[in-house]
Every structure is written in C-alpha cells, then in structure tokens.
TIMI-2910 file (N, C-alpha, C, CB; in pm, 1 decimal, decimal comma, always signed):
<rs>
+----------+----------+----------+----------+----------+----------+----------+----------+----------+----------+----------+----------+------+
!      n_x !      n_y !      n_z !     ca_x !     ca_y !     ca_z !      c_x !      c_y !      c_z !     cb_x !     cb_y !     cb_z ! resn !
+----------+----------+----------+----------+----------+----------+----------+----------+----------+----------+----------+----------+------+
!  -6016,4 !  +2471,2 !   -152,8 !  -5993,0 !  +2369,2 !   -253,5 !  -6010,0 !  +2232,1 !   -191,3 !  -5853,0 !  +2384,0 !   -315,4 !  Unk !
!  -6074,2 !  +2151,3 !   -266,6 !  -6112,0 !  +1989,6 !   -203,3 !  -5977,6 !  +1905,6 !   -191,0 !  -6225,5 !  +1890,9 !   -319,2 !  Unk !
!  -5978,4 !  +1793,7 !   -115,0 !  -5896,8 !  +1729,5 !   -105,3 !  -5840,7 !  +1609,8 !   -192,9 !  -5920,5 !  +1712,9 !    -16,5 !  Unk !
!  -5961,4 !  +1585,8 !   -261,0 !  -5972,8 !  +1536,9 !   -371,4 !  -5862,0 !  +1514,4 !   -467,2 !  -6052,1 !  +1598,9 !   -415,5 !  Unk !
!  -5800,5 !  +1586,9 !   -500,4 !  -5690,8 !  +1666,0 !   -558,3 !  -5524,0 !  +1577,7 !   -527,4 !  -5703,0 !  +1834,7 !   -474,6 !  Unk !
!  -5530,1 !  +1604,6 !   -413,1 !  -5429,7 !  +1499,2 !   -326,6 !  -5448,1 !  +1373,8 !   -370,4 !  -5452,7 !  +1490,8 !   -169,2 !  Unk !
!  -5568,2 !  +1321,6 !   -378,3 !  -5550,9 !  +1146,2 !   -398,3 !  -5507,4 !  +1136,8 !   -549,2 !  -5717,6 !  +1041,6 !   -371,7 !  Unk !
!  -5526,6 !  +1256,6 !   -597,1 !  -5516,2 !  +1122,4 !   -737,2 !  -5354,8 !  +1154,5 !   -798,4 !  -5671,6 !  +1156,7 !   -911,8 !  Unk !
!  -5323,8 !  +1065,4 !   -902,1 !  -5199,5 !   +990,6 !   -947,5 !  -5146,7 !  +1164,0 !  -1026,9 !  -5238,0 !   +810,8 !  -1078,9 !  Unk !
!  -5022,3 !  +1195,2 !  -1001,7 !  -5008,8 !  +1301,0 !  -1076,8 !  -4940,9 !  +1241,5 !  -1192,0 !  -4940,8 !  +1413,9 !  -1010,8 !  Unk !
!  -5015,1 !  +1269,1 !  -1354,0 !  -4988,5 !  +1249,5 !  -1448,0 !  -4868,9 !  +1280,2 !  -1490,4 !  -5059,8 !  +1280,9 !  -1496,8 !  Unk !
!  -4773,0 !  +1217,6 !  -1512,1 !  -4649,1 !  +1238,1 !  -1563,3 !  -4600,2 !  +1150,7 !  -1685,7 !  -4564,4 !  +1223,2 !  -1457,1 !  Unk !
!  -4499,0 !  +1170,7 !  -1781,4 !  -4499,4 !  +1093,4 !  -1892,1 !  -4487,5 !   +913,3 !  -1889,7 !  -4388,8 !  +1154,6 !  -1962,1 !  Unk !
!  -4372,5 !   +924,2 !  -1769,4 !  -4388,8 !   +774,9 !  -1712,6 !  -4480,4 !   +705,2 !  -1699,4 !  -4360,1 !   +756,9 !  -1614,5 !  Unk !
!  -4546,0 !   +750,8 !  -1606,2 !  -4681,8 !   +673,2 !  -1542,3 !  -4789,3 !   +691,4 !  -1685,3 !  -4758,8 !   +772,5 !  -1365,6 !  Unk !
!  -4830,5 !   +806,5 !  -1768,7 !  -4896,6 !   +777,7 !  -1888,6 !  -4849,1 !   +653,3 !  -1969,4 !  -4886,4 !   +892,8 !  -1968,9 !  Unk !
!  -4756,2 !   +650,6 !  -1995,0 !  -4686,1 !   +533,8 !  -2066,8 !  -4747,0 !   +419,0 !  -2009,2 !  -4526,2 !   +527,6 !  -2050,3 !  Unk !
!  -4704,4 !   +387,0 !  -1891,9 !  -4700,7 !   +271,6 !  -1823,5 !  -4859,1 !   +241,0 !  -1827,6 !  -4627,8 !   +285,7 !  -1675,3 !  Unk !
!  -4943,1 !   +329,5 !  -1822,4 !  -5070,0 !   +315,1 !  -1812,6 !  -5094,9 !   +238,6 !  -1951,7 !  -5144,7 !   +452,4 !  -1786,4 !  Unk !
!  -5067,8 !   +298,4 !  -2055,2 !  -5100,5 !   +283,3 !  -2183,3 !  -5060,6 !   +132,8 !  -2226,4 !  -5032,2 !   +394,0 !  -2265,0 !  Unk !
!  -4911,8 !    +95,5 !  -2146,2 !  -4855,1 !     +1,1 !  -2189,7 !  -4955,8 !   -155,7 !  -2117,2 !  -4688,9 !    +30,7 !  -2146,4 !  Unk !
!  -4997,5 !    -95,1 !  -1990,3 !  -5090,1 !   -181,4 !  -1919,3 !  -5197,8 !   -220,8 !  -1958,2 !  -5120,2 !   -143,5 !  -1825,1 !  Unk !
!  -5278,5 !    -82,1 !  -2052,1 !  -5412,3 !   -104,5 !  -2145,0 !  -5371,8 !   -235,4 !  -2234,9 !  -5451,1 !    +45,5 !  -2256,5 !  Unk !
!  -5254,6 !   -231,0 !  -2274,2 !  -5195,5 !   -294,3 !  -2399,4 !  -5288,9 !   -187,7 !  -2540,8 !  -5241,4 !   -504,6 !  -2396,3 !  Unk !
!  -5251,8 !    -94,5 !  -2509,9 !  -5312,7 !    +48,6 !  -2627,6 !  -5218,4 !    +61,9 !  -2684,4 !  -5360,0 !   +207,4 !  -2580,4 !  Unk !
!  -5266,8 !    +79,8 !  -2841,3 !  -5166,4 !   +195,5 !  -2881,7 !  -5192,4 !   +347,4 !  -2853,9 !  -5149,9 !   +189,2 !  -3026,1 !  Unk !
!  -5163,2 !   +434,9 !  -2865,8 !  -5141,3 !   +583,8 !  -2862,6 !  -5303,5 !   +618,8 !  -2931,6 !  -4980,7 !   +643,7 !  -2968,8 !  Unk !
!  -5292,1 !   +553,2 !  -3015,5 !  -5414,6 !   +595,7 !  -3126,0 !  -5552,2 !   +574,6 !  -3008,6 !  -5425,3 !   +458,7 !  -3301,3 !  Unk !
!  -5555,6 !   +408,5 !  -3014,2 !  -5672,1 !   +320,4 !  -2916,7 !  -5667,5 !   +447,7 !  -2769,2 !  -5592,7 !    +98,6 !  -2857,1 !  Unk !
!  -5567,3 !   +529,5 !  -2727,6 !  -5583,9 !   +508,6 !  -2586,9 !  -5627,7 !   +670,7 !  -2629,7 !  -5442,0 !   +449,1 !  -2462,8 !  Unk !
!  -5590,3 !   +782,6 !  -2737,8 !  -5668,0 !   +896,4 !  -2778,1 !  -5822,3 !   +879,4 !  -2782,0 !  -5622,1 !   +935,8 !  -2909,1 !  Unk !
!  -5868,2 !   +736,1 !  -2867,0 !  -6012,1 !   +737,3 !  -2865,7 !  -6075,8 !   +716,1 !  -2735,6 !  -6060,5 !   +640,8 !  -2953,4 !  Unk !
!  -5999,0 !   +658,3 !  -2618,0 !  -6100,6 !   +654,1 !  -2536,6 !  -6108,3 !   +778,4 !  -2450,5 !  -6093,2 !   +537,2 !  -2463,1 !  Unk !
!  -6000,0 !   +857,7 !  -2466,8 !  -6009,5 !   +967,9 !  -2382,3 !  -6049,1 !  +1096,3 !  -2477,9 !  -5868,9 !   +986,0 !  -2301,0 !  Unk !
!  -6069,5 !  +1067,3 !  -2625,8 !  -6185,9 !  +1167,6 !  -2696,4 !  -6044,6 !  +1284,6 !  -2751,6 !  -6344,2 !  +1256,9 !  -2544,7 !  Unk !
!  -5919,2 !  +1261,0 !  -2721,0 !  -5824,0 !  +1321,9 !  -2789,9 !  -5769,6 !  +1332,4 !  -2884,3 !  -5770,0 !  +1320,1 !  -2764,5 !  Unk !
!  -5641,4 !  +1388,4 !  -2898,9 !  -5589,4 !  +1319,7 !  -3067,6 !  -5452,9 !  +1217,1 !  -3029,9 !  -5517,7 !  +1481,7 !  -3207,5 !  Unk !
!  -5406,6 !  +1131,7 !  -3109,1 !  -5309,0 !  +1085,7 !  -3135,3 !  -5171,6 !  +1137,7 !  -3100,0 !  -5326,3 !  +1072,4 !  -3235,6 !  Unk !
!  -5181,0 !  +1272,2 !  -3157,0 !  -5073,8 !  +1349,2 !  -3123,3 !  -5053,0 !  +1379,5 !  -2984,7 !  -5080,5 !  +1459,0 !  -3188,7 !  Unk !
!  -5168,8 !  +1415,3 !  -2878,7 !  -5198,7 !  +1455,7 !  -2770,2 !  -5100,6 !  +1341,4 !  -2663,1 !  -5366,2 !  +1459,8 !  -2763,1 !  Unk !
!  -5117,4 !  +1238,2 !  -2719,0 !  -5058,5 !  +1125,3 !  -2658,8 !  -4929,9 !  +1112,8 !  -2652,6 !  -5094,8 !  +1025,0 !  -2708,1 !  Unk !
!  -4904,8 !  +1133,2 !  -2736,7 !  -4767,4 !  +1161,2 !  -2793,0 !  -4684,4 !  +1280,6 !  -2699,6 !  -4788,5 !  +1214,5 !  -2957,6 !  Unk !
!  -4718,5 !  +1377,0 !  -2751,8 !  -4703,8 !  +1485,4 !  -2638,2 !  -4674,8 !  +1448,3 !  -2508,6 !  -4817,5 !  +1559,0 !  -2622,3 !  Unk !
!  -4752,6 !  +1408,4 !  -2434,3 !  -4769,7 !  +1357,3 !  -2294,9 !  -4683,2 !  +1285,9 !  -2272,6 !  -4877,6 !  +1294,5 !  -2260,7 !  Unk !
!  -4598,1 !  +1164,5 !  -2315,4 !  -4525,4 !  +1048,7 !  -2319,5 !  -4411,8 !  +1103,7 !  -2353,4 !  -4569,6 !   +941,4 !  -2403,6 !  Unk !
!  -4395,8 !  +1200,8 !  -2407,0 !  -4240,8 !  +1265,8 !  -2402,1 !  -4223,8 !  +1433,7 !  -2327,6 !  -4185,4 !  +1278,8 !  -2584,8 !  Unk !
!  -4370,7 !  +1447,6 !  -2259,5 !  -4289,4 !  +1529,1 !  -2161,9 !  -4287,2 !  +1671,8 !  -2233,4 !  -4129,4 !  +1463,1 !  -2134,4 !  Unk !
!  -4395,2 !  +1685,9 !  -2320,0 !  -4408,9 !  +1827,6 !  -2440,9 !  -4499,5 !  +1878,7 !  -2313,0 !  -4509,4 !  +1806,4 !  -2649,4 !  Unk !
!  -4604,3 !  +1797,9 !  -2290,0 !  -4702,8 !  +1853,8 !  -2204,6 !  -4766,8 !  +1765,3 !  -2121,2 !  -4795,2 !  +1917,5 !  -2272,8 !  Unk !
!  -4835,9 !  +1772,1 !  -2032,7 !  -4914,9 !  +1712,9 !  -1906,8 !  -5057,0 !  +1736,2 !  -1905,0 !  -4865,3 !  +1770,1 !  -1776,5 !  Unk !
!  -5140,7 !  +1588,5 !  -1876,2 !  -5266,3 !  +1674,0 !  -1903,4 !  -5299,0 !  +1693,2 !  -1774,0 !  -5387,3 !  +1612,2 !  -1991,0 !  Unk !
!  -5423,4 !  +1758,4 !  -1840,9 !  -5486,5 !  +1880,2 !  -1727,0 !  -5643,1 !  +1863,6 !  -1674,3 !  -5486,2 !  +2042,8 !  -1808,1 !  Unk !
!  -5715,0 !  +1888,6 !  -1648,0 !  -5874,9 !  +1910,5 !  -1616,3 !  -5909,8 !  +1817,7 !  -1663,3 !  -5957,9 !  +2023,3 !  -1663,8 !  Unk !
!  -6020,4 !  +1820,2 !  -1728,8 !  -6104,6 !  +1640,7 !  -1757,0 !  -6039,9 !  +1528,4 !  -1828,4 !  -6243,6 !  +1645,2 !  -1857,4 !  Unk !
!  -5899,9 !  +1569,3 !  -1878,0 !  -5793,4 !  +1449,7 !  -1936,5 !  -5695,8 !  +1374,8 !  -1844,8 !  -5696,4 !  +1512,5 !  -2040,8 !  Unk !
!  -5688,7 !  +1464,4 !  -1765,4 !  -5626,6 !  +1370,0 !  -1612,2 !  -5714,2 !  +1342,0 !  -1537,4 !  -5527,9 !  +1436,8 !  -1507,2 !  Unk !
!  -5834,5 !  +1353,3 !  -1514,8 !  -6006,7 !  +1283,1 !  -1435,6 !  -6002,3 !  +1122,2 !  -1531,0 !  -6220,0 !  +1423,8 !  -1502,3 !  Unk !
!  -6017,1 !  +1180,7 !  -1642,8 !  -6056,1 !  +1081,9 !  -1740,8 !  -5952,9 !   +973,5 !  -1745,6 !  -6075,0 !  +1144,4 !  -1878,0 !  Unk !
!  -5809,0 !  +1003,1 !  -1734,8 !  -5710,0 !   +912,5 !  -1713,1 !  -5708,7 !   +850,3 !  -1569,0 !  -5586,3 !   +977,6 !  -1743,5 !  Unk !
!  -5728,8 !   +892,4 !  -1505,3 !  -5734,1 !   +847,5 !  -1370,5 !  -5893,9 !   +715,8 !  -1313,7 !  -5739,4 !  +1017,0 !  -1287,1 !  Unk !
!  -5997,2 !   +786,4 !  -1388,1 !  -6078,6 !   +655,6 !  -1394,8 !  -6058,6 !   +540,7 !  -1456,1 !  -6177,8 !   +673,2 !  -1435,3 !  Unk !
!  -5951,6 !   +552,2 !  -1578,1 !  -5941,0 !   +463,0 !  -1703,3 !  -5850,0 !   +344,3 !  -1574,7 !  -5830,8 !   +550,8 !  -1883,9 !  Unk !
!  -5746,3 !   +436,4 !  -1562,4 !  -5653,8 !   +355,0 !  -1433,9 !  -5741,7 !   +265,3 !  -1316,3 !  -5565,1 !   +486,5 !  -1334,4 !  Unk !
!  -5820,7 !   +342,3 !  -1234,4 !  -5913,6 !   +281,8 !  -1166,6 !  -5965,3 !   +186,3 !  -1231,5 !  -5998,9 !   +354,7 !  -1126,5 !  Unk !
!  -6021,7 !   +193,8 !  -1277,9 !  -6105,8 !    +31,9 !  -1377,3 !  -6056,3 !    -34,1 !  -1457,2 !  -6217,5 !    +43,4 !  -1469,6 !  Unk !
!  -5871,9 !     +1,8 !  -1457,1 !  -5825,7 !    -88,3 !  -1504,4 !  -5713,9 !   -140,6 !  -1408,7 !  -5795,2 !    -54,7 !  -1627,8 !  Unk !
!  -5752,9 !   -127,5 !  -1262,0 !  -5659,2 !   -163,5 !  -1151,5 !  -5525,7 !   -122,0 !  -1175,0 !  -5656,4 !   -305,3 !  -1126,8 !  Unk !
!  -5485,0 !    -35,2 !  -1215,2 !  -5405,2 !    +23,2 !  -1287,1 !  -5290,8 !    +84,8 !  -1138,1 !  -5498,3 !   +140,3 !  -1398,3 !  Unk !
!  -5171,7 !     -8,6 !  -1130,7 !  -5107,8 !    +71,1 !   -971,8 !  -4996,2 !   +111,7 !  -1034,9 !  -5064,9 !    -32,4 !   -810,8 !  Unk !
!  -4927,4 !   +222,8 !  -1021,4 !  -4824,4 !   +280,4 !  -1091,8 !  -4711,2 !   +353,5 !   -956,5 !  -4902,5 !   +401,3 !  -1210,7 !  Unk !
!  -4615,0 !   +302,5 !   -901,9 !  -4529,0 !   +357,5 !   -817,5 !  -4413,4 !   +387,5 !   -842,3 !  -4520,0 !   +303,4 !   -734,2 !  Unk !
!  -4376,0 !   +520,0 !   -883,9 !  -4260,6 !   +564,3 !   -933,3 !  -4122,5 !   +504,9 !   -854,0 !  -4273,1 !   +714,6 !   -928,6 !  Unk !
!  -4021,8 !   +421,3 !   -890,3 !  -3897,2 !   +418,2 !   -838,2 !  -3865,2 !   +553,3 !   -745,3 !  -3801,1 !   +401,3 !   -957,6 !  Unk !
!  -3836,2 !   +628,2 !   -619,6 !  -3790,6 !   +778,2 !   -628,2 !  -3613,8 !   +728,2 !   -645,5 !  -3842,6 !   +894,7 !   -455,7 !  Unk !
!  -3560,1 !   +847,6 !   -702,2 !  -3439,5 !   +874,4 !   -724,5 !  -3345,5 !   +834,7 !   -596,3 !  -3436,7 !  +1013,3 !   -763,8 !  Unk !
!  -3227,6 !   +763,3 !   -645,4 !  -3193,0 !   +694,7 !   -517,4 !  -3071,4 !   +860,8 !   -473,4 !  -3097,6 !   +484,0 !   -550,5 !  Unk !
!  -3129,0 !   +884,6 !   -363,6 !  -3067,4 !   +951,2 !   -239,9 !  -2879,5 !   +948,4 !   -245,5 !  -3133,7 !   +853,1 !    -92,9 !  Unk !
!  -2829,7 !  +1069,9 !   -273,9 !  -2697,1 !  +1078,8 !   -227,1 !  -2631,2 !  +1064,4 !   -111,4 !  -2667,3 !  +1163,2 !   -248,5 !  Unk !
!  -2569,1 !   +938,7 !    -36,9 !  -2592,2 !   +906,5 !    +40,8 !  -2451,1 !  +1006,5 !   +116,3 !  -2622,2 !   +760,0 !    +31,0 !  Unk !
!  -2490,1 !  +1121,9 !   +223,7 !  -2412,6 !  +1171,1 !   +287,5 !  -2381,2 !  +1140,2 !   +400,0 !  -2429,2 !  +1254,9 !   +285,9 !  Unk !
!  -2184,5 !  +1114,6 !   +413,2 !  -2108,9 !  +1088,8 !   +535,0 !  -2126,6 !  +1169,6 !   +680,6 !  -1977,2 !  +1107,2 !   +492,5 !  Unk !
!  -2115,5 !  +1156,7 !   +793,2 !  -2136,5 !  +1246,4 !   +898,3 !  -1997,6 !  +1251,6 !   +877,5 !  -2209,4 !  +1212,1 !  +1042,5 !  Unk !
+----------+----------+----------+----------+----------+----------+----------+----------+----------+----------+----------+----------+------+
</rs>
C-alpha cells in the first residue's frame, strides 16, 4: 500500500465543517462541487458517515487549493501524579 495515504487530512466531521465554513459554502454549494447530494453533506458534518475513495481525494484537493490548514485541538491529557 502507498504512502500516500498517510499524508492526507483524515476526514472527520470537524475538519469537513471547518473546510466548508472556510469555502464560505453552504452544504448545497460544497455537494455541487464534489458532484454529491446535499444530504451527503449533511451526513458527514454530524458524524452519520465519513467519506471515502474519490470524496475524500476530491475533498482533500478542494482543501489544497483552497490553502485550507485544519489542526485538530487533541484532547487535553489527564494529567497523572507520580
């Protein structure tokens, strides 16, 4: 399997959002450019489903050419006493 794979952004509802919110898209605008439905978007942004094969390629160029940097907060760490 290529490495390829590793670099790119793993699609999650957050980072879709944030993407979308960056396009300044609505749900509708950001289905037509990725050839989906409305609903599909929807889906994704609450975590029904994740896309997959040429809808996360296709999201991931949209990001690229739209300088698009997305860095998840990570969950702040329970901080344990010795």
């Amino acid at each position: 399997m290529s490495n390829r794979n590793k670099d790119r952004p793993q699609w999650d509802s957050e980072r879709i959002h944030a993407l979308r919110r960056h396009l300044e898209l609505t749900q509708r605008e950001l289905a037509e450019r990725l050839g989906t439905r409305q609903q599909t978007i929807s889906e994704w942004e609450t975590n029904i489903y994740k896309p997959r094969g040429a809808s996360a390629t296709l999201l991931s160029i949209i990001a690229e050419q739209a300088r698009f940097s997305y860095e998840a907060i990570p969950p702040k760490e329970t901080l344990k006493k010795p």
